[in-house]
N, CA, C and O of each residue as an XYZ file, in Angstrom:
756
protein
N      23.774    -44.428     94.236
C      23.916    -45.415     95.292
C      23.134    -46.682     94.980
O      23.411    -47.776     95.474
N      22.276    -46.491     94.245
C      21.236    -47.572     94.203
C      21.659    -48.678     92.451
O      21.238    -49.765     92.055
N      22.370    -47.956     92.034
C      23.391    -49.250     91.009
C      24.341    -49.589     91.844
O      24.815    -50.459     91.113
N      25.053    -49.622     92.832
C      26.112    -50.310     93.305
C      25.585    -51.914     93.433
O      26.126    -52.736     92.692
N      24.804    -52.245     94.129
C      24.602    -53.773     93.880
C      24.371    -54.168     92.927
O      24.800    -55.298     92.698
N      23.641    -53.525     91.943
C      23.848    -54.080     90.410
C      24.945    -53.938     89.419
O      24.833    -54.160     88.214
N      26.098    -53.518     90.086
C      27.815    -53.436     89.794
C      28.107    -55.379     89.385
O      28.517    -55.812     88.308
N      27.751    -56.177     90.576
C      28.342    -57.454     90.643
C      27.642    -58.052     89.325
O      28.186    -58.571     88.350
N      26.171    -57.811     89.596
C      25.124    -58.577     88.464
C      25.460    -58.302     87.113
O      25.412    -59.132     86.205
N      25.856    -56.923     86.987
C      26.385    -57.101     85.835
C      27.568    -57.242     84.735
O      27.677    -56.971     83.540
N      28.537    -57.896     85.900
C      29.844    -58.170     85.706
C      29.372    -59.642     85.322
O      29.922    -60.421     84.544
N      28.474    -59.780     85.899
C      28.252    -61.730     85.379
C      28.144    -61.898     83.966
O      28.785    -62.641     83.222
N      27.071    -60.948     83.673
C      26.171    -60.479     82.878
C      27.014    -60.633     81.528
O      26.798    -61.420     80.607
N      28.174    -59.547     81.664
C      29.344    -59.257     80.923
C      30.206    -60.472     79.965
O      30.463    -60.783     78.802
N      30.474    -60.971     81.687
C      31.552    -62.009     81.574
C      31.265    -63.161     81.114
O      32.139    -63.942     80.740
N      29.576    -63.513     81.065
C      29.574    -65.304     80.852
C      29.296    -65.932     79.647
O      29.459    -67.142     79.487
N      28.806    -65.032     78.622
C      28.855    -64.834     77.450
C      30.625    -64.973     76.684
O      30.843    -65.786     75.785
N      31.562    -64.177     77.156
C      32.892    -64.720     76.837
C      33.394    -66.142     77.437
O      34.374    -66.690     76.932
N      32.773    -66.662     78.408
C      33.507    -68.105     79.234
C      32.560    -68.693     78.686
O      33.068    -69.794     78.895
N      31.284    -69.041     77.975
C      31.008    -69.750     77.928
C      31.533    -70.115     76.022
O      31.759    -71.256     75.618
N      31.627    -68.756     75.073
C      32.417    -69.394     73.864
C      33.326    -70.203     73.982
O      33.492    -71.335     73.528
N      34.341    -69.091     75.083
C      35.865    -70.400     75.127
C      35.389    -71.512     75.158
O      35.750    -72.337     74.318
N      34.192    -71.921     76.402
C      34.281    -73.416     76.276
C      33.808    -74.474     75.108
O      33.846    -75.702     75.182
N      33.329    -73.624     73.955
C      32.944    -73.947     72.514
C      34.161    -73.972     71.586
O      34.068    -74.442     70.452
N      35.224    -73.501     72.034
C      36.211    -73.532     71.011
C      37.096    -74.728     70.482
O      37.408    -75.368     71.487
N      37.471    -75.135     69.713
C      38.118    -76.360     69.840
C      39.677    -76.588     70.293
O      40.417    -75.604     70.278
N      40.135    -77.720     70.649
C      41.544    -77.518     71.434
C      42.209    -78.707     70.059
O      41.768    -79.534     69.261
N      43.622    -78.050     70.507
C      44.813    -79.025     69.826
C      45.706    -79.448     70.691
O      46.326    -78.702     71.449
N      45.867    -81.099     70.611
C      47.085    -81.555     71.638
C      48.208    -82.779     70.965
O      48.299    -84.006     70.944
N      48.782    -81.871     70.574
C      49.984    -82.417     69.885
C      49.506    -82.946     68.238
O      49.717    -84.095     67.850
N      48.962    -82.083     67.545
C      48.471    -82.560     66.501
C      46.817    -83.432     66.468
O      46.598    -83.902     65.352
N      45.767    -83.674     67.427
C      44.963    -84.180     67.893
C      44.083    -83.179     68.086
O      44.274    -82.493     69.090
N      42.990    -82.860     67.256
C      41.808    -81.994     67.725
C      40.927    -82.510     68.100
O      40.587    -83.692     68.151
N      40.360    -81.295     68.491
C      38.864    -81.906     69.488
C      37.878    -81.094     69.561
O      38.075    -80.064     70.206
N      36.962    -81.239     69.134
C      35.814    -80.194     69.164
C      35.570    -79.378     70.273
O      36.056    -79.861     71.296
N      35.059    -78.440     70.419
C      35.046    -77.811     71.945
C      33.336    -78.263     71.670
O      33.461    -79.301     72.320
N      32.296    -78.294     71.360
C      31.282    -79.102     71.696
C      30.805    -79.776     70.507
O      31.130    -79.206     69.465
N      30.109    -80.855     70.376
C      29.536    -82.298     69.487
C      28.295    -82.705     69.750
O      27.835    -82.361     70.839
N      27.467    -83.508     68.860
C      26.862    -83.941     69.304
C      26.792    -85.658     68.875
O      27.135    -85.975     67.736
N      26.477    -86.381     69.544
C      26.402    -87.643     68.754
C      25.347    -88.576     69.373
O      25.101    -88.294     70.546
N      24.376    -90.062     68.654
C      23.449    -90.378     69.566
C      22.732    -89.325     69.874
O      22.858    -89.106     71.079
N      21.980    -88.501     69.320
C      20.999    -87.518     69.483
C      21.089    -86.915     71.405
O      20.151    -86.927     72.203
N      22.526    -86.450     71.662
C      23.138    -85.513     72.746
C      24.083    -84.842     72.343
O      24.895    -85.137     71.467
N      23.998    -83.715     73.101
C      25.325    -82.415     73.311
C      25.983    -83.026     74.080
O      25.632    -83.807     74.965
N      27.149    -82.631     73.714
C      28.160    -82.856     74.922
C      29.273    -81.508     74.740
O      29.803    -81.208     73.670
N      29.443    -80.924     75.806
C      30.471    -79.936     76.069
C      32.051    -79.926     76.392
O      32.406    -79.998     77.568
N      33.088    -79.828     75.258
C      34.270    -80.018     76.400
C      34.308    -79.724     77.919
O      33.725    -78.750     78.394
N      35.085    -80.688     78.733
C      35.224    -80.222     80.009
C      36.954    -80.141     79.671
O      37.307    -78.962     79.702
N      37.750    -80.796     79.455
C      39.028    -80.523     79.432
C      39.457    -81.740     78.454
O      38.715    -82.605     77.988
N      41.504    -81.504     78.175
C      42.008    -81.811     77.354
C      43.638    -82.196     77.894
O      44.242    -81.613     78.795
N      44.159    -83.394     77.029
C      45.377    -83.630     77.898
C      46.241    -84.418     77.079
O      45.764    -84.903     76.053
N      47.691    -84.666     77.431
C      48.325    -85.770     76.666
C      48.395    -86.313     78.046
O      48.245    -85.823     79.165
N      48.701    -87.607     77.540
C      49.117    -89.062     78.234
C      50.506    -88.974     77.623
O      50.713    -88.772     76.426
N      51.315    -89.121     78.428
C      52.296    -89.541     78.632
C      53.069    -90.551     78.917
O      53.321    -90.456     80.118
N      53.900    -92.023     78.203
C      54.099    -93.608     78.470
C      56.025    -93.353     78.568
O      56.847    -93.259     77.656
N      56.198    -93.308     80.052
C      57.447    -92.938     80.272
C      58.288    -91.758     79.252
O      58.227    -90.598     79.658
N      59.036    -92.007     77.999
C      59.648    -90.531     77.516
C      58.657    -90.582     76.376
O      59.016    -89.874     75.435
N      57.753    -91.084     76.228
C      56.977    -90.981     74.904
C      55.287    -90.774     75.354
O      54.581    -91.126     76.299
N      55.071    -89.825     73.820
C      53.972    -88.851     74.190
C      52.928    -90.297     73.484
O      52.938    -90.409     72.258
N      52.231    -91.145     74.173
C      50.994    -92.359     73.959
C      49.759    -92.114     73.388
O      49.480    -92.790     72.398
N      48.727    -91.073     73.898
C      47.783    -90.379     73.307
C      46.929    -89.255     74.012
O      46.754    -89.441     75.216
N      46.361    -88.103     73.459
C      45.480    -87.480     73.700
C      44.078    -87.169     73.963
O      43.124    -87.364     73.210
N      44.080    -86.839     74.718
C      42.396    -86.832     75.307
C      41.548    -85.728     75.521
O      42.009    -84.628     75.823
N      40.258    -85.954     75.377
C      39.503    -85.108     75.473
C      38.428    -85.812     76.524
O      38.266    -87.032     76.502
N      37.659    -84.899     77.506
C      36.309    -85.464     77.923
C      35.141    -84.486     77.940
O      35.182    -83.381     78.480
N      34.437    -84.832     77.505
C      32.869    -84.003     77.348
C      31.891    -84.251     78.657
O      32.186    -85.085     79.513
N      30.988    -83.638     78.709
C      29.909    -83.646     79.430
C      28.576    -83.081     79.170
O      28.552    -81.881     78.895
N      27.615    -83.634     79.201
C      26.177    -82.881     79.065
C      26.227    -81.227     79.460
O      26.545    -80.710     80.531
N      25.828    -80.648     78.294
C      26.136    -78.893     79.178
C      25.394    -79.063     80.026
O      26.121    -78.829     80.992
N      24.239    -79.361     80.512
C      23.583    -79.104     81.595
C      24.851    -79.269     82.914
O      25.296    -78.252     83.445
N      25.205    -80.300     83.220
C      26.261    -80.493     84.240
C      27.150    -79.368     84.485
O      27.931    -78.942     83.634
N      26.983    -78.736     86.033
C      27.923    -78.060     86.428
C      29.399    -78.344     86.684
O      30.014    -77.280     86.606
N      30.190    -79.353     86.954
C      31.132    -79.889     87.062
C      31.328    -81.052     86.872
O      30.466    -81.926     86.970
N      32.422    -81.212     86.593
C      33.226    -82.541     86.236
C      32.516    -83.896     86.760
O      33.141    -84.499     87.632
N      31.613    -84.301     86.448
C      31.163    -85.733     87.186
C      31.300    -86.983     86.502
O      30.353    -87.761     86.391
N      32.154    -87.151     86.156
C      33.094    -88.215     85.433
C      32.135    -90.288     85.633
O      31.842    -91.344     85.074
N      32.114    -89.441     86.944
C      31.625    -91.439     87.510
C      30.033    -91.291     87.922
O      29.487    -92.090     88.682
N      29.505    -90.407     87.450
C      27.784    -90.073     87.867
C      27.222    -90.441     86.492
O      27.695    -90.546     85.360
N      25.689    -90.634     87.211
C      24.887    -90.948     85.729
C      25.043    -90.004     84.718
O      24.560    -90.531     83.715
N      25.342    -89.201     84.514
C      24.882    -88.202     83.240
C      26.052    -88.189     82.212
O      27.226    -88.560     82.226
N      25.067    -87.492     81.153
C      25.858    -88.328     79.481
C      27.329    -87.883     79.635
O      27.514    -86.845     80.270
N      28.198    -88.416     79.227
C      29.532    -87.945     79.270
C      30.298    -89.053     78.013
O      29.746    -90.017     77.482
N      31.493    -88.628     77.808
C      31.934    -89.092     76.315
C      33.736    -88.806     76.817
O      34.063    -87.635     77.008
N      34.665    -89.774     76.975
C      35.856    -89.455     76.596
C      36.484    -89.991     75.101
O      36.450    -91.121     74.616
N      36.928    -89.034     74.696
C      37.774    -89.674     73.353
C      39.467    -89.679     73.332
O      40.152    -88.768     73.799
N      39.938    -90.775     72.754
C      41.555    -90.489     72.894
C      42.184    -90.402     71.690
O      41.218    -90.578     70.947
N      42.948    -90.281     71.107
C      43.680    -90.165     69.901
C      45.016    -90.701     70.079
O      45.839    -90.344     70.922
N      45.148    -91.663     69.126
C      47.020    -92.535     69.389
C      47.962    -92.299     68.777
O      47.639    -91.966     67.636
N      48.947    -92.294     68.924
C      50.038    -91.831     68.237
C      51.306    -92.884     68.217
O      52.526    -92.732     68.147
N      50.400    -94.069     68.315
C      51.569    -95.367     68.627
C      50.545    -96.376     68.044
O      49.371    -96.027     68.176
N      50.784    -97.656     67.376
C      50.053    -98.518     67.037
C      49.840    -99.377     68.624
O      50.849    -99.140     69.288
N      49.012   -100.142     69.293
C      48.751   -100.924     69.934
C      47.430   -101.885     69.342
O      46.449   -101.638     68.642
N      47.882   -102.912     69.909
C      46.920   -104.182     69.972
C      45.928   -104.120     70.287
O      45.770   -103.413     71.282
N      44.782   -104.713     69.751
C      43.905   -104.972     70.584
C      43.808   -105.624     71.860
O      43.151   -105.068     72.740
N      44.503   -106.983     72.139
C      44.921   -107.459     72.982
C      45.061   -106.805     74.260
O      44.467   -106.943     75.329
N      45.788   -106.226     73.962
C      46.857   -105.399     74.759
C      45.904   -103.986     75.553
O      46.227   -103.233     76.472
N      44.933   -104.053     74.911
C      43.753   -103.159     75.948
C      42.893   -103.839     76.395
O      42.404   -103.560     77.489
N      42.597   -104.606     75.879
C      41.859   -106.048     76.160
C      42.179   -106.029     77.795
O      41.276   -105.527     78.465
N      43.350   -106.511     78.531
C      44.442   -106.523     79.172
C      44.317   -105.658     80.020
O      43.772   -105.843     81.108
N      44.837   -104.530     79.610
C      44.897   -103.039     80.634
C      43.426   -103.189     81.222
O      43.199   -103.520     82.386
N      42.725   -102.981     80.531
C      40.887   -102.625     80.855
C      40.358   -103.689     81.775
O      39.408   -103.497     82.534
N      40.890   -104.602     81.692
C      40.813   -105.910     82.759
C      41.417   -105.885     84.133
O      40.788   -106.295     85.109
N      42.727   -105.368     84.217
C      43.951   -105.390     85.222
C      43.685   -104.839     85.979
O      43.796   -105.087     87.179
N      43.016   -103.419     85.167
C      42.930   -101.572     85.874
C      41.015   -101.675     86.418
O      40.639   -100.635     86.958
N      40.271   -102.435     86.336
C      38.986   -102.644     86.363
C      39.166   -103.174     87.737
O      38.974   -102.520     88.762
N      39.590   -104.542     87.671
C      40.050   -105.274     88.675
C      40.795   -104.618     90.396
O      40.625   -104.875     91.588
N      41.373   -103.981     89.837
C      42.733   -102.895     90.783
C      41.293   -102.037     91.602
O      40.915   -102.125     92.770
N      40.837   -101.375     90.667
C      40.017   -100.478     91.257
C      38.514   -100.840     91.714
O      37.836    -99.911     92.155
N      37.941   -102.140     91.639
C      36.782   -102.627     91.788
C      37.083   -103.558     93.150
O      36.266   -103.745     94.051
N      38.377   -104.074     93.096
C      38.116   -105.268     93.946
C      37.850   -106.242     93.666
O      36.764   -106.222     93.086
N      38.463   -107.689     93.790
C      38.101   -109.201     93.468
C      36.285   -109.327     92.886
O      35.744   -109.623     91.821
N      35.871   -108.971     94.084
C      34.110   -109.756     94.112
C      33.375   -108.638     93.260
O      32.384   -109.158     92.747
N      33.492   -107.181     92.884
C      33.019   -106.480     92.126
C      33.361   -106.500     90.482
O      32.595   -106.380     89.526
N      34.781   -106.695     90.532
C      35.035   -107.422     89.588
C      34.581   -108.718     88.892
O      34.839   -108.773     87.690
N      34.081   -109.550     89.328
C      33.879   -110.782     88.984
C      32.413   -110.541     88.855
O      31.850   -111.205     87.985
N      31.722   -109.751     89.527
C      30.014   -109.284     89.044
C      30.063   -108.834     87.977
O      29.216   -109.136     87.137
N      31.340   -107.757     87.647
C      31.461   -107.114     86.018
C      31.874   -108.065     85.220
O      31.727   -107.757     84.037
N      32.354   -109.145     85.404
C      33.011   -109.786     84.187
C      32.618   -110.145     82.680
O      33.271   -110.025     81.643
N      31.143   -110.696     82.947
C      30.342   -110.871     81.911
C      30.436   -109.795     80.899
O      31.005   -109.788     79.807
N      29.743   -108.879     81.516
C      29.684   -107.632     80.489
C      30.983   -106.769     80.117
O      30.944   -105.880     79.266
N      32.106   -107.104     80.815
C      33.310   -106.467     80.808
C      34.154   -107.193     79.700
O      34.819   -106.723     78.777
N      33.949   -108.301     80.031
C      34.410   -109.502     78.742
C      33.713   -109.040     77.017
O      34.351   -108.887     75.976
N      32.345   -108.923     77.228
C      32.069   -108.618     76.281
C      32.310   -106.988     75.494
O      31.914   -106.820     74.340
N      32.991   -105.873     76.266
C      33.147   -104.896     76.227
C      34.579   -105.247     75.506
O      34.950   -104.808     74.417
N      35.140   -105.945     76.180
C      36.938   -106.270     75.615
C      36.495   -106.674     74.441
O      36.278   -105.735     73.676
N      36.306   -107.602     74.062
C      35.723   -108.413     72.816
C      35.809   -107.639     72.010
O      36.321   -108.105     70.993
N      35.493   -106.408     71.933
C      35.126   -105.620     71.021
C      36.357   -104.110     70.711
O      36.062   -103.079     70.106
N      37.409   -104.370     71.201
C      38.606   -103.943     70.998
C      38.879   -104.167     69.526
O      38.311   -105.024     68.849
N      39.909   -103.218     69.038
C      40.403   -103.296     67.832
C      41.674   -103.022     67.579
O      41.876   -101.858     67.924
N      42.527   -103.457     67.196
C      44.470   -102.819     67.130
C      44.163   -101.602     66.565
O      43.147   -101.596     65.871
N      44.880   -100.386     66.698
C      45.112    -99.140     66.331
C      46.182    -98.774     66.012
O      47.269    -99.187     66.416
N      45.889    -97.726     65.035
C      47.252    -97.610     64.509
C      47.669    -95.777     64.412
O      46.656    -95.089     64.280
N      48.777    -95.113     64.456
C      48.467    -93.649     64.949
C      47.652    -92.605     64.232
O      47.452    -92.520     63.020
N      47.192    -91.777     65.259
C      45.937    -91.213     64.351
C      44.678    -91.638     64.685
O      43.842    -90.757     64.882
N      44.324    -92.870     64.804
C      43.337    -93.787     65.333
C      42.898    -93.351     66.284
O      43.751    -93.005     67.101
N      41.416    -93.131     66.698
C      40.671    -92.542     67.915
C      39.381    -93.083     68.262
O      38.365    -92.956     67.579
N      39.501    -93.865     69.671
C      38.344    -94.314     70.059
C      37.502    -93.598     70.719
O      38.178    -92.629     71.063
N      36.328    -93.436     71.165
C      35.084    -92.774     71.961
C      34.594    -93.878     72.756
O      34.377    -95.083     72.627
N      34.487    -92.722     73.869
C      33.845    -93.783     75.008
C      32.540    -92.981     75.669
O      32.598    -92.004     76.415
N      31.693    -93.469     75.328
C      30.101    -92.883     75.826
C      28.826    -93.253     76.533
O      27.986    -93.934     75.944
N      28.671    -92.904     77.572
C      27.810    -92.980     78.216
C      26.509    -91.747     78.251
O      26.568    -90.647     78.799
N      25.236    -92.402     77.398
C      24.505    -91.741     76.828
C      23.694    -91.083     78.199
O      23.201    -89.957     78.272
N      23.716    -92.109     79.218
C      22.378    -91.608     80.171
C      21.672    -92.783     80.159
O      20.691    -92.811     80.903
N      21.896    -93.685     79.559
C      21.079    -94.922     79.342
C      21.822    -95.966     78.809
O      21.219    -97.034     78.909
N      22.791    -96.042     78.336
C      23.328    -96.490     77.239
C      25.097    -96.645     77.194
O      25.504    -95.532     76.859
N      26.243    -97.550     77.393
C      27.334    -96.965     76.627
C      27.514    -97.439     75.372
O      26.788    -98.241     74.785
N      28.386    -96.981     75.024
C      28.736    -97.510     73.423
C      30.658    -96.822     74.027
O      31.112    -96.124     74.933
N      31.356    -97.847     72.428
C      32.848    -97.673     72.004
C      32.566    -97.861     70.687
O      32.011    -98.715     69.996
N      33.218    -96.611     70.514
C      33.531    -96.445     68.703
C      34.914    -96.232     68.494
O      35.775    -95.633     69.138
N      34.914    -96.910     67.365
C      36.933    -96.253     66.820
C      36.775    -95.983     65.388
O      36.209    -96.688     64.552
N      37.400    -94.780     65.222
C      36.913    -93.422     64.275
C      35.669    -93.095     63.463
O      35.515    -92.602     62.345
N      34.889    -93.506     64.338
C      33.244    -93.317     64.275
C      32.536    -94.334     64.097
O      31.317    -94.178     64.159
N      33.125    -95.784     63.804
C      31.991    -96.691     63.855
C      31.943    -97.860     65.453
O      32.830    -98.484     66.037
N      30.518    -97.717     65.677
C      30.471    -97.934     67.277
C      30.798   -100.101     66.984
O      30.299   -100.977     66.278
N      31.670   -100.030     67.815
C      32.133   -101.435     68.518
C      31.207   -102.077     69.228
O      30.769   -103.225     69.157
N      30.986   -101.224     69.884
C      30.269   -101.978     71.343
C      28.923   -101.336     71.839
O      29.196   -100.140     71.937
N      27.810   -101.486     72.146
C      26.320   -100.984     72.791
C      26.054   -101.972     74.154
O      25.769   -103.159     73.994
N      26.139   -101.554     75.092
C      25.694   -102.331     76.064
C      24.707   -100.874     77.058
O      24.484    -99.739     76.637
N      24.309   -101.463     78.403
C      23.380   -100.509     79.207
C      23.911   -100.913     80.692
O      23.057   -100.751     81.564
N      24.916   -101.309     81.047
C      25.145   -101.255     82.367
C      25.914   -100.156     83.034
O      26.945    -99.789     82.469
N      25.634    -99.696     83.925
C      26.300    -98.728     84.339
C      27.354    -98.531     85.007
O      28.092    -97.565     84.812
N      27.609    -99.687     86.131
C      28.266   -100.146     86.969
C      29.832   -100.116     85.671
O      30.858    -99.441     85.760
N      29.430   -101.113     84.585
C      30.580   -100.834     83.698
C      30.769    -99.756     82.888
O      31.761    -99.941     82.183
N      30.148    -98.520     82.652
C      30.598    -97.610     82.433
C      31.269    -96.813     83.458
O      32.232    -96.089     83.204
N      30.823    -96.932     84.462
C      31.772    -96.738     85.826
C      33.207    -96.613     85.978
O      34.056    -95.783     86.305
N      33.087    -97.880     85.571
C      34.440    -98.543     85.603
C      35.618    -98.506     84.994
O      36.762    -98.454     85.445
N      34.917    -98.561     83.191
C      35.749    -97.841     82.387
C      36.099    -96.679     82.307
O      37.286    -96.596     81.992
N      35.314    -95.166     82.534
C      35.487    -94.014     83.172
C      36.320    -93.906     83.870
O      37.181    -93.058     83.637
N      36.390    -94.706     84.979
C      37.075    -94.343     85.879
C      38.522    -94.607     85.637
O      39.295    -93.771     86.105
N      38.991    -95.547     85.034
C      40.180    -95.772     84.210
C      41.230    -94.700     84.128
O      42.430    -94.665     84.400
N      40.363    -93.843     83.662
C      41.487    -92.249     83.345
C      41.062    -91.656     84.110
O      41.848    -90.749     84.385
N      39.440    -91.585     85.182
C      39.142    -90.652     85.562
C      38.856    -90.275     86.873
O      38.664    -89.171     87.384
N      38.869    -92.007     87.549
C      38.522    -91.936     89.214
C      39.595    -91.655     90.217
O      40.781    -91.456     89.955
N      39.125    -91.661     91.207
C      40.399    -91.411     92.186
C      41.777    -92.531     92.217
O      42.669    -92.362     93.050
N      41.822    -93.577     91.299
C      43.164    -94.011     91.563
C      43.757    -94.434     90.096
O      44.344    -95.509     89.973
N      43.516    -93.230     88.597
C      43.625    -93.635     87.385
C      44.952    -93.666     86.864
O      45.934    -93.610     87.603
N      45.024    -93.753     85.621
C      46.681    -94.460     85.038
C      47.091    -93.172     85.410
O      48.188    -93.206     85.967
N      46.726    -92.316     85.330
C      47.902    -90.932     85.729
C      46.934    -90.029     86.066
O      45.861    -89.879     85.483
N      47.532    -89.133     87.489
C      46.848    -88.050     87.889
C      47.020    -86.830     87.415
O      46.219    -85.982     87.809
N      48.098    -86.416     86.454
C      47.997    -85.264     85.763
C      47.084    -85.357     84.578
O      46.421    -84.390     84.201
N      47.055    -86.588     83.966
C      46.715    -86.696     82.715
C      44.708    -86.569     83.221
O      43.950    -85.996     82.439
N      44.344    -86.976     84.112
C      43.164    -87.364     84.897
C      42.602    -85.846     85.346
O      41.437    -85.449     85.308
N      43.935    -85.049     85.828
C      43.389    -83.246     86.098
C      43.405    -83.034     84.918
O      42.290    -83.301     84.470
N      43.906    -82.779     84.344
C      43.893    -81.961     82.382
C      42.616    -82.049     81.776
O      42.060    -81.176     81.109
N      42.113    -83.411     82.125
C      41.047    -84.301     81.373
C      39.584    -83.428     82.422
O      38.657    -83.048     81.707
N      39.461    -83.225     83.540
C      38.974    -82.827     83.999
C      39.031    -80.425     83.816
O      38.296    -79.538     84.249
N      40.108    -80.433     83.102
C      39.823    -79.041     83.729
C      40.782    -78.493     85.147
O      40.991    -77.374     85.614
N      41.102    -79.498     85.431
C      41.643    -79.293     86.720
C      43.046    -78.145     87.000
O      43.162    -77.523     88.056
N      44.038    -78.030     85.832
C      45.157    -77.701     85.600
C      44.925    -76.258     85.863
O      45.849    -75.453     85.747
């Protein structure tokens, strides 16, 4: 009688040791891998989930987003370190994100919040590069720090947060380019 409550404890016991490899394993999405955990900038980061983007009948690019293992859930738009990476499968412009990252900043900030980000948002665009498929940028927010890299060499270092916010939120806040692609990316599916 007196192991029955230690029935539950050690079903945990059992089980979290297997859920926590899976979440070490690495994923494939459409030819696009992704580490199931990394480290880069002297941090861990843990997959949280994985996804294609989808641009009407054509598959655009794949994603991954990480998070500090410490973090219990998905906190996409909170201070703590987090990292999305995408992988393309279409050449685009620099320009042409330049653009989006401006439009979609704007949409979701509002005129006057927007125009507080501009400075540093301008200089974040600036630092865009045309891609070509295969090509994969990182987007990281250290805890202190973001940076953009495209296939490992960093673009951009700035420390505001408000614009890592912002860009995050892009794929990841409540009103991003797509809400399936935004659950996947989260785990959510």
């Amino acid at each position: 009688m007196r192991l029955f409550p230690l029935i539950p404890l050690l079903m945990i016991l059992l089980l979290a040791p297997a859920a926590s490899a899976q979440a070490s394993e690495p994923v494939e999405v459409n030819g696009a891998r992704f580490a199931g955990e990394l480290e880069t900038q002297d941090q861990a980061f843990r997959l949280v989930g994985h996804g294609l983007f989808r641009y009407m009948i054509w598959d655009a690019y794949a994603g991954a987003y990480y998070q500090a293992p410490g973090a219990s859930t998905p906190a996409p738009l909170e201070e703590i370190p987090r990292r999305l990476e995408l992988e393309y499968f279409h050449a685009i412009a620099a320009d042409d994100f330049a653009g989006v990252t401006r439009d979609r900043v704007r949409e979701a900030r509002g005129e006057s919040a927007y125009r507080e980000l501009l400075p540093s948002l301008n200089a974040f665009t600036r630092a865009y590069r045309s891609v070509e498929p295969g090509d994969r940028y990182a987007l990281t927010w250290s805890g202190d720090g973001l940076s953009l890299a495209l296939n490992g060499e960093t673009l951009y270092r700035g420390d505001d947060p408000e614009l890592a916010n912002a860009l995050f939120a892009i794929w990841l806040g409540d009103s991003p380019l797509k809400e399936a692609f935004r659950d996947a990316l989260l785990g959510r599916r």
